[in-house]
C-alpha positions in Angstrom: 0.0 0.0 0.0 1.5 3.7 -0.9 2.2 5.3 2.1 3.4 9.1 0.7 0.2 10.3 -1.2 0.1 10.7 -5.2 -0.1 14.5 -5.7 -3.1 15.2 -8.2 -3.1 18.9 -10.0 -6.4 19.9 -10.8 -7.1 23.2 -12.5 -11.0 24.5 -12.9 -13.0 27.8 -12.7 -16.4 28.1 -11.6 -18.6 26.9 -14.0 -16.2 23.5 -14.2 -16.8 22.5 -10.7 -19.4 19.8 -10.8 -17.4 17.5 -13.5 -14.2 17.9 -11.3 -16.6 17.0 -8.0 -17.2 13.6 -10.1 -13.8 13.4 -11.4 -12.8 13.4 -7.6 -15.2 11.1 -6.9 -14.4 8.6 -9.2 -11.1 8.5 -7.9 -11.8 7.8 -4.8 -14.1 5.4 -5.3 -11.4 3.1 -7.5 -8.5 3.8 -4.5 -10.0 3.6 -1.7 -7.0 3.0 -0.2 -4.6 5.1 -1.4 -3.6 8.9 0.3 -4.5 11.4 -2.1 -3.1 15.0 -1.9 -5.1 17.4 -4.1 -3.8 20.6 -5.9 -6.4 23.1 -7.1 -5.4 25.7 -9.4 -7.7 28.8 -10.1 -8.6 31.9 -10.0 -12.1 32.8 -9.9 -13.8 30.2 -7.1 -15.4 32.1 -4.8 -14.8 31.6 -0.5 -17.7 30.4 0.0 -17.2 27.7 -3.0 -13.9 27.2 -1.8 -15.2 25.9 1.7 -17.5 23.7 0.3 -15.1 22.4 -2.0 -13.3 21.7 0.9 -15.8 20.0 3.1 -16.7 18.1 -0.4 -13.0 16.6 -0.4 -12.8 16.3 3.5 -15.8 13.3 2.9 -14.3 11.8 0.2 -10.7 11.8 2.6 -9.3 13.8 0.1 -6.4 16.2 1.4 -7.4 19.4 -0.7 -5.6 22.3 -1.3 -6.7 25.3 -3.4 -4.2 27.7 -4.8 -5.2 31.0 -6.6 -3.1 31.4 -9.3 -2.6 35.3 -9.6 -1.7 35.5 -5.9 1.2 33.0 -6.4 2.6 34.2 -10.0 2.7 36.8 -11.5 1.0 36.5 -15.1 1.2 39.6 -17.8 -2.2 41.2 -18.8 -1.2 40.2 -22.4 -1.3 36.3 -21.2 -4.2 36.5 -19.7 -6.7 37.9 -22.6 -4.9 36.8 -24.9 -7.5 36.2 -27.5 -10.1 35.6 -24.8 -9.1 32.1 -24.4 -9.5 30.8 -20.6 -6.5 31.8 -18.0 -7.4 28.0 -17.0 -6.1 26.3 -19.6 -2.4 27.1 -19.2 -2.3 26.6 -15.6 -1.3 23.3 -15.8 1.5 24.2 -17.8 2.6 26.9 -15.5 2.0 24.8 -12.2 5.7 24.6 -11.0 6.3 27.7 -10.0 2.4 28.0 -7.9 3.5 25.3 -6.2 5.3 24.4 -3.1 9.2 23.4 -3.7 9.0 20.4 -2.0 6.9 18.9 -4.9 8.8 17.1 -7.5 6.5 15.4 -9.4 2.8 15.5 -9.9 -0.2 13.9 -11.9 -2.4 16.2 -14.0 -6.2 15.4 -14.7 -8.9 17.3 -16.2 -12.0 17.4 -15.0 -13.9 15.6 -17.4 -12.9 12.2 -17.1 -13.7 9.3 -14.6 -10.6 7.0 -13.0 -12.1 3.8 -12.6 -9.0 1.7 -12.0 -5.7 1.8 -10.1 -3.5 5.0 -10.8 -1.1 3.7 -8.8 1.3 2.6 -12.0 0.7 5.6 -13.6 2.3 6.9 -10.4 5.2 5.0 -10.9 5.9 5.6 -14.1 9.5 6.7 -14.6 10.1 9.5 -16.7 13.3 8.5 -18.4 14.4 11.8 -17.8 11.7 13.4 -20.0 9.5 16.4 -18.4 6.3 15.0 -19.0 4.2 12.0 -19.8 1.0 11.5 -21.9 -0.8 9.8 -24.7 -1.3 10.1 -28.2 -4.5 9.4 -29.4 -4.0 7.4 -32.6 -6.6 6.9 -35.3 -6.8 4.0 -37.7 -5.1 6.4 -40.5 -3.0 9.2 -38.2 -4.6 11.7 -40.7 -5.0 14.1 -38.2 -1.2 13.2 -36.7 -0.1 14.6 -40.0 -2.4 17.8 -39.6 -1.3 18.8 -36.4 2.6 18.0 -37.6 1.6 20.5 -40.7 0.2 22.9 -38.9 2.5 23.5 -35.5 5.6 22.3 -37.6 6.1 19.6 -34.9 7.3 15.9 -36.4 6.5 13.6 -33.8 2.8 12.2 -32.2 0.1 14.8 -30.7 0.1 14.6 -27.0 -3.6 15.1 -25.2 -2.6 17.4 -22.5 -5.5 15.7 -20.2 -3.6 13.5 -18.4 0.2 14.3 -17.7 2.7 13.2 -15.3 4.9 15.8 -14.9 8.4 16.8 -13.6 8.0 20.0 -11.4 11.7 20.3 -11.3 12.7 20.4 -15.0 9.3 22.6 -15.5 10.7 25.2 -13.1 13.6 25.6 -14.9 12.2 25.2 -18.1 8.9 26.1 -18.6 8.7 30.4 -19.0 6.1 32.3 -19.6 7.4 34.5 -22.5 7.8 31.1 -24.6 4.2 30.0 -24.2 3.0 34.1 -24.7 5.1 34.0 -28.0 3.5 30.8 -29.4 0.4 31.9 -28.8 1.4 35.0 -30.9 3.1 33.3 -33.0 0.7 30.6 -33.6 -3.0 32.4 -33.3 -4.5 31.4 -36.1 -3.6 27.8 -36.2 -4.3 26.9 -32.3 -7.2 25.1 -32.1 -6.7 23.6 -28.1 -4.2 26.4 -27.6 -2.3 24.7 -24.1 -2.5 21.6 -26.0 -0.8 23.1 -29.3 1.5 24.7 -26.8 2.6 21.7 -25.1 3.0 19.8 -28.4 5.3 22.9 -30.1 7.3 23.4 -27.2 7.7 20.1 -25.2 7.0 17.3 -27.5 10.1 16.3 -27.6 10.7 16.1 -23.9 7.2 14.1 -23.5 7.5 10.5 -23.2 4.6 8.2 -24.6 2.1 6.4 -22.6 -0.9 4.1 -23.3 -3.5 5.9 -24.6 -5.7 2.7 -24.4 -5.0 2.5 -20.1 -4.6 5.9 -19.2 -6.4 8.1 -21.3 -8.7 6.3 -23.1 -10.7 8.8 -25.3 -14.5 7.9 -24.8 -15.8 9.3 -28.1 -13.9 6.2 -29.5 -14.8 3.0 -28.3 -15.4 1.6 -31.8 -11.6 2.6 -33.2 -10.1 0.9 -29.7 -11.9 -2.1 -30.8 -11.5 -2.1 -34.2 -7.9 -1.4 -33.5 -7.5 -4.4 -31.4 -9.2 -6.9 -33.3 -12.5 -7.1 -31.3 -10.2 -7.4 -27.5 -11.0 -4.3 -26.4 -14.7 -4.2 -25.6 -16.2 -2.7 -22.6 -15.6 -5.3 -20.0 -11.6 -4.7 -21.5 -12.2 -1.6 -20.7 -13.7 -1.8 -17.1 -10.9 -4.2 -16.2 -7.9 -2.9 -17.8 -8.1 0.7 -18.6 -7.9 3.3 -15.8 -8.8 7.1 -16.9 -11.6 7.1 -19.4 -11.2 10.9 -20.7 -14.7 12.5 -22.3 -12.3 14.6 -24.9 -14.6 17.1 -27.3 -17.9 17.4 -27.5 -21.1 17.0 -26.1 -19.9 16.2 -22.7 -21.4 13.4 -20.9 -23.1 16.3 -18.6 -24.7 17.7 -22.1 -27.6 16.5 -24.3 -26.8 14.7 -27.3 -23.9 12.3 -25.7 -24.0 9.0 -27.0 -20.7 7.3 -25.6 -21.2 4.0 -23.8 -19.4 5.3 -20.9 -21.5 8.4 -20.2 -24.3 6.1 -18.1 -21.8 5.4 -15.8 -20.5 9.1 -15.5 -24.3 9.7 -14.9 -24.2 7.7 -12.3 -21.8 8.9 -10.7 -23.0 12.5 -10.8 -26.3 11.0 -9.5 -24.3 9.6 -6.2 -22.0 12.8 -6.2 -25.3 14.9 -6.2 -27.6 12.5 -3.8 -25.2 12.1 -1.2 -22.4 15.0 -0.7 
């Protein structure tokens, strides 16, 4: 059993606070056992919010802490707006230097998947001296592979930015704000998921690979991962293999119009998170 807890970064404004209550959830409820530490980035979460949030994590025996961003660095005006994307989005990218010192590594999630296995490996993944971890979600073809290689001028796979292990030490010496400012200006009319152009441009190359099919399986998909594998990878593969199911795009399994096969059991859980917290 871990004894240290597994540091989770979680970034979210106000309007994104339900999903990450089930996110939470869901992770809890698939480790029950393990100590969880839980670093909330934001910058618009209101006190009041903030204590329930709190009281929400306390239940769950999750050890929560909730950082606002502009009181711990110092982000220019131009970042900010620039081209009215969400401050939110880059957070994760800049979380080194919000963060206390004594952190060396940490596990990004977005809010809008479910963990509904052990993260524990994922944990334990070693970096290989590499700054970050992710997936690449691979089609039957790679069309759009070759698309995003084309347009960010980047040769390798496209990283999904919503699930990263990440090294807080090399980020704090190399990640700078002016670099991801001057892609963005650099880059403006080609970015379509600007922190997730951003980490592919500047970090791909210091990104080592991880299953997509385990740790960020893209729910919108189900039908490529089975194809893919030759019929092995059906839903009870799923349920017993794969950890993070990620709900990437749109309509999210909160919306109307989702028709994954996973969104009945995010339901669920949104059911439980709203019934009984």
């Amino acid at each position: 059993m871990t004894t240290e807890p597994i540091e989770i970064l979680v970034t979210s404004n106000q309007n994104y606070l339900q999903p990450l209550q089930v996110m939470l959830y869901s992770l809890r409820l698939n480790n029950p056992t393990v100590p969880f530490r839980i670093w909330l980035l934001q910058s618009d979460i209101a006190d009041a919010t903030k204590q329930s949030l709190l009281k929400y994590a306390g239940r769950l025996n999750l050890d929560l802490n909730v950082i606002k961003m502009d009181e711990r660095l110092n982000l220019p005006p131009s970042f900010l707006s620039a081209y009215d994307y969400p401050q939110e989005m880059y957070f994760r990218l800049l979380c080194a230097d919000a963060l206390p010192t004594d952190l060396h590594k940490i596990l990004y999630l977005d809010p809008d998947l479910m963990v509904v296995n052990d993260i524990t490996p994922l944990w334990n993944t070693t970096l290989d001296g590499k700054m970050f971890a992710a997936a690449v979600h691979k089609g039957l073809t790679d069309i759009m592979q070759s698309v995003n290689n084309l347009r960010l001028g980047t040769d390798g796979g496209y990283f999904n930015s919503g699930v990263m292990l990440m090294d807080l030490d090399q980020m704090r010496q190399k990640v700078r704000v002016k670099d991801l400012v001057d892609t963005i200006e650099k880059y403006h009319d080609y970015l379509i998921l600007p922190d997730q152009d951003i980490l592919n441009y500047l970090y791909s190359d210091n990104t080592k690979e991880i299953s997509e099919d385990l740790w960020n399986f893209d729910a919108r998909k189900s039908l490529l991962y089975l194809t893919r594998s030759g019929g092995k990878e059906n839903m009870a593969w799923v349920m017993k293999h794969t950890s993070i199911i990620h709900f990437c795009g749109k309509p999210k399994p909160w919306q109307a119009g989702s028709s994954s096969p996973y969104t009945s059991l995010w339901l669920n859980y949104q059911q439980i998170v709203t019934t009984q917290f």
